[in-house]
GUFIBA-380536 format. One record per residue: residue number from 1; residue in one letter; x, y, z of N, C-alpha, C, O, CB in turn. Coordinates in nm, 3 decimals, padded with zeros to 5 digits, always signed. Glycine has a CB too. Layout:
  num  residuo       nx       ny       nz      cax      cay      caz       cx       cy       cz       ox       oy       oz      cbx      cby      cbz
  NUM        a        X        Y        Z        X        Y        Z        X        Y        Z        X        Y        Z        X        Y        Z
...
This chain:
  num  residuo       nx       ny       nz      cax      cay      caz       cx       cy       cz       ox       oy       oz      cbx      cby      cbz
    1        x  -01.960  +00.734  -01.937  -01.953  +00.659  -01.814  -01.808  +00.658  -01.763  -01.704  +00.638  -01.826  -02.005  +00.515  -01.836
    2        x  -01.831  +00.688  -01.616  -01.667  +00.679  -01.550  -01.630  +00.512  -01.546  -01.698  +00.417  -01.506  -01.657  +00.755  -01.356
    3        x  -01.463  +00.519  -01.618  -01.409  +00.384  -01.578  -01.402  +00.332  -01.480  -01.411  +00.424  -01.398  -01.317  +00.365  -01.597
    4        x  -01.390  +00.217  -01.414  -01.353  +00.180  -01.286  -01.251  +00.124  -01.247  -01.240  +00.011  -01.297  -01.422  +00.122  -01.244
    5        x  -01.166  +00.153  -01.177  -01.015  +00.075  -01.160  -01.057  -00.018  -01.053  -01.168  -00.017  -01.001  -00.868  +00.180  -01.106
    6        x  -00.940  -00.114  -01.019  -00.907  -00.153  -00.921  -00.742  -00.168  -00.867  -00.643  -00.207  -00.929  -00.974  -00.252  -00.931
    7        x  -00.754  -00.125  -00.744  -00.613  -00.163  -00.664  -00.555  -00.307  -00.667  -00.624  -00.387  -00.603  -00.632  -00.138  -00.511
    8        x  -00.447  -00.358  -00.726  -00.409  -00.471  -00.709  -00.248  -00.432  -00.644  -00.174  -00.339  -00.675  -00.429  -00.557  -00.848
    9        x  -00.226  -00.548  -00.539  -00.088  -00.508  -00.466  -00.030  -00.621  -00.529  -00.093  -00.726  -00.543  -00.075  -00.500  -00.287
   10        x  +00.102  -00.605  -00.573  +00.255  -00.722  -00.652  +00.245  -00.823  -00.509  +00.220  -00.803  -00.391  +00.492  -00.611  -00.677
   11        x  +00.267  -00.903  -00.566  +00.287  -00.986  -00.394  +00.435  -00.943  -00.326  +00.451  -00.938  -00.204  +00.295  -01.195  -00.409
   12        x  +00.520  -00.918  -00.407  +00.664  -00.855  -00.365  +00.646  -00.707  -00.287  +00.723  -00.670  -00.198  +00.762  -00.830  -00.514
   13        x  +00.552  -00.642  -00.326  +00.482  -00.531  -00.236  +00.427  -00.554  -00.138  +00.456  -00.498  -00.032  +00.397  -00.466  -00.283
   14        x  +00.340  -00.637  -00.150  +00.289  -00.717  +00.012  +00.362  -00.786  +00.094  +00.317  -00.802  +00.208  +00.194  -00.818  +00.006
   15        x  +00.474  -00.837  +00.064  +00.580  -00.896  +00.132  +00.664  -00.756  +00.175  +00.700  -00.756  +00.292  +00.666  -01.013  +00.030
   16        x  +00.699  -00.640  +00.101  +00.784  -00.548  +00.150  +00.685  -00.495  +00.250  +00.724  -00.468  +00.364  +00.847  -00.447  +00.044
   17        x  +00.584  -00.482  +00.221  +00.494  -00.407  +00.342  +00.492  -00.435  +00.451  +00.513  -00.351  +00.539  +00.376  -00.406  +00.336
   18        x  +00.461  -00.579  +00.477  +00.470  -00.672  +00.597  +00.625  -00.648  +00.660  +00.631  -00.595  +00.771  +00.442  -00.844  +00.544
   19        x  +00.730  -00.679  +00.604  +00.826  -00.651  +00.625  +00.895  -00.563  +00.703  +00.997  -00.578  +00.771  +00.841  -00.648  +00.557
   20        x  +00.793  -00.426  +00.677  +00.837  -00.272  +00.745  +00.755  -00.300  +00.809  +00.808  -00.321  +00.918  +00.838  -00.121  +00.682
   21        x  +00.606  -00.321  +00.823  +00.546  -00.313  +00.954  +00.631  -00.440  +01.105  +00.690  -00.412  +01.209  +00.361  -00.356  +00.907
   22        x  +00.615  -00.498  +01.077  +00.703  -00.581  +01.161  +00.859  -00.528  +01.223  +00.905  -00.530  +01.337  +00.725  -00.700  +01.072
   23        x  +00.905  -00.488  +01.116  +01.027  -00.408  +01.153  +00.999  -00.271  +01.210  +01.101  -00.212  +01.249  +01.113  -00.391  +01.033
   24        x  +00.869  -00.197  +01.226  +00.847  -00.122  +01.323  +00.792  -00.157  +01.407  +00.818  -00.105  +01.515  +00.807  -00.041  +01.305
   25        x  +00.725  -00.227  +01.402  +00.621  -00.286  +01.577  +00.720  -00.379  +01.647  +00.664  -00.434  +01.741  +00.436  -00.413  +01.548
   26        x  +00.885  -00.428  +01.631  +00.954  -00.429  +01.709  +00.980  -00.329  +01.805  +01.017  -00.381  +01.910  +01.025  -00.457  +01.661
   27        x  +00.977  -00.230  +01.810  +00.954  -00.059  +01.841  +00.827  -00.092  +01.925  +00.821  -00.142  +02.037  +00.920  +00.067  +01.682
   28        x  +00.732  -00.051  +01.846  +00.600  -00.007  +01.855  +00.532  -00.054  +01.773  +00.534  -00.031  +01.652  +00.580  +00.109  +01.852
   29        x  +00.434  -00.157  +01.856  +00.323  -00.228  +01.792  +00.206  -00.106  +01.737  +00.142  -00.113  +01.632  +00.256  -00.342  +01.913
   30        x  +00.199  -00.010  +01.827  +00.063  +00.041  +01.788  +00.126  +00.177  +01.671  +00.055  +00.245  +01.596  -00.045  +00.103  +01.956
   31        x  +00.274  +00.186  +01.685  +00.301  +00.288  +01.505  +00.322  +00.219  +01.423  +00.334  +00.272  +01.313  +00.427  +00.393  +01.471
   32        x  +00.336  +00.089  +01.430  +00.344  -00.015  +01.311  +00.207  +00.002  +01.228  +00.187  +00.041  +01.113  +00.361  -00.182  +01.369
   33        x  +00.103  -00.050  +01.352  -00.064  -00.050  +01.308  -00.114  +00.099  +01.239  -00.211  +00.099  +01.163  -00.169  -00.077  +01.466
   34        x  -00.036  +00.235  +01.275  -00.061  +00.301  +01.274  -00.025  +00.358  +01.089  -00.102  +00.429  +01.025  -00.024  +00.333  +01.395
   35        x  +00.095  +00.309  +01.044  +00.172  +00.329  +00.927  +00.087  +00.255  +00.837  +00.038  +00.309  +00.738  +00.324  +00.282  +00.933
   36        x  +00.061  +00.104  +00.872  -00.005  +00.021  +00.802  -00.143  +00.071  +00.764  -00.195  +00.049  +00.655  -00.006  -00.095  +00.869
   37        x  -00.192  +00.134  +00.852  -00.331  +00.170  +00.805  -00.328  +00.294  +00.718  -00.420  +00.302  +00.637  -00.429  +00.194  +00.926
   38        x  -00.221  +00.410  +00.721  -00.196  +00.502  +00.631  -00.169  +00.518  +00.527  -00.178  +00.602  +00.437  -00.149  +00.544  +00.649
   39        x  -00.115  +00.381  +00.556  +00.005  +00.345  +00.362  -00.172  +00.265  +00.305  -00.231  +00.323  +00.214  +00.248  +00.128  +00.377
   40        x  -00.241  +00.124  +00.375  -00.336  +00.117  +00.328  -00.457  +00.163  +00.259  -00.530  +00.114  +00.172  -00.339  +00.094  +00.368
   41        x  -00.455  +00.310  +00.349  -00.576  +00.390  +00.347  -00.546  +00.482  +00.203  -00.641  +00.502  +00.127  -00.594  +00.488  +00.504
   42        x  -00.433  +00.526  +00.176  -00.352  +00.587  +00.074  -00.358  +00.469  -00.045  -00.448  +00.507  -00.119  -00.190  +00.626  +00.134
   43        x  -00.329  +00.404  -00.072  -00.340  +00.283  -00.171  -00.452  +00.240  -00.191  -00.468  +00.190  -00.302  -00.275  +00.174  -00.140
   44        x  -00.588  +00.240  -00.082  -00.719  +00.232  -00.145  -00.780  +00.335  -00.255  -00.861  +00.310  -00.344  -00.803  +00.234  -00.040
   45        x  -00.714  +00.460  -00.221  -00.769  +00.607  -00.318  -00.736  +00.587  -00.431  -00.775  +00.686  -00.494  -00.710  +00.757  -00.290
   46        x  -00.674  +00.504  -00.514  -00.583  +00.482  -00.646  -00.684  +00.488  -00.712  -00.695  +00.571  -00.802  -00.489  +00.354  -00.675
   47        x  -00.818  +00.368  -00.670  -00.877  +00.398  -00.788  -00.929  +00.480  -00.835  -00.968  +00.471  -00.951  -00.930  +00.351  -00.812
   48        x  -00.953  +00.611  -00.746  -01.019  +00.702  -00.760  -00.923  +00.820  -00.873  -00.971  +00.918  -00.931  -01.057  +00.741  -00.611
   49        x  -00.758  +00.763  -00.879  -00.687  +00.861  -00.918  -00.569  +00.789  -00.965  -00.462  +00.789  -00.904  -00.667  +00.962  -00.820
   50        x  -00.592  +00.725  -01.079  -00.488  +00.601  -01.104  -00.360  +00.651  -01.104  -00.262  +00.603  -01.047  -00.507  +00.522  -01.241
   51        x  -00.368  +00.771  -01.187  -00.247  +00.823  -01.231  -00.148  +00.904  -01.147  -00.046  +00.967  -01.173  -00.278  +00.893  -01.329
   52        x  -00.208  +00.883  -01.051  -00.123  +00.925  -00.900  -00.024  +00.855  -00.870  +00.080  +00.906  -00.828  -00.197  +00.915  -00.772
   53        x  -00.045  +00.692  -00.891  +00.055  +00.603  -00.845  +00.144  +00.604  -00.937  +00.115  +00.674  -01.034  +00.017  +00.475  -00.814
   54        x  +00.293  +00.522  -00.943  +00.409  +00.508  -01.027  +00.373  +00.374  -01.080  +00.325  +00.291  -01.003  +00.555  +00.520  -00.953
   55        x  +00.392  +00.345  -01.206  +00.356  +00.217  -01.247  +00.535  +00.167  -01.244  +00.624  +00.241  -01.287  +00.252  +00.214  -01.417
   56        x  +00.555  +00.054  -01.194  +00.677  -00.031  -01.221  +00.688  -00.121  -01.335  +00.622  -00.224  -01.354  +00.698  -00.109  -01.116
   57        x  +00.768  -00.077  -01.402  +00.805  -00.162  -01.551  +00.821  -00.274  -01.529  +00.770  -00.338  -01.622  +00.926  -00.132  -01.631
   58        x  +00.885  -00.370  -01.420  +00.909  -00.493  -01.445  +00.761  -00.580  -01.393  +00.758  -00.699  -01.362  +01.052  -00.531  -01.368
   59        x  +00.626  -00.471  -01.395  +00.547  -00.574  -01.319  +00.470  -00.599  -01.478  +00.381  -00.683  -01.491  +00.437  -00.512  -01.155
């Protein structure tokens, strides 16, 4: 049987995320929305491929 992961985001990751989107939709609201949904859409696939992502030691 295949394992099943799940995506969990650091809250310090969700705070940096927010962070850059905001700091681009000063710019441009709709490439902010546009990044956000890429970086999202990319970070949903993990579970499919855990070992894709970088694990951070201090988490």
């Amino acid at each position: 049987m295949k394992q099943v992961y799940k995506v969990i985001w650091a809250e310090i990751a969700e705070n940096d995320l927010q962070t850059i989107v905001s700091y681009i939709a000063e710019d441009s609201v709709s490439r902010a929305l546009q990044i956000l949904r890429k970086i999202t859409k990319s970070a949903s696939k993990l579970y499919q491929a855990p070992m894709r992502g970088r694990i951070i030691p201090e988490l």
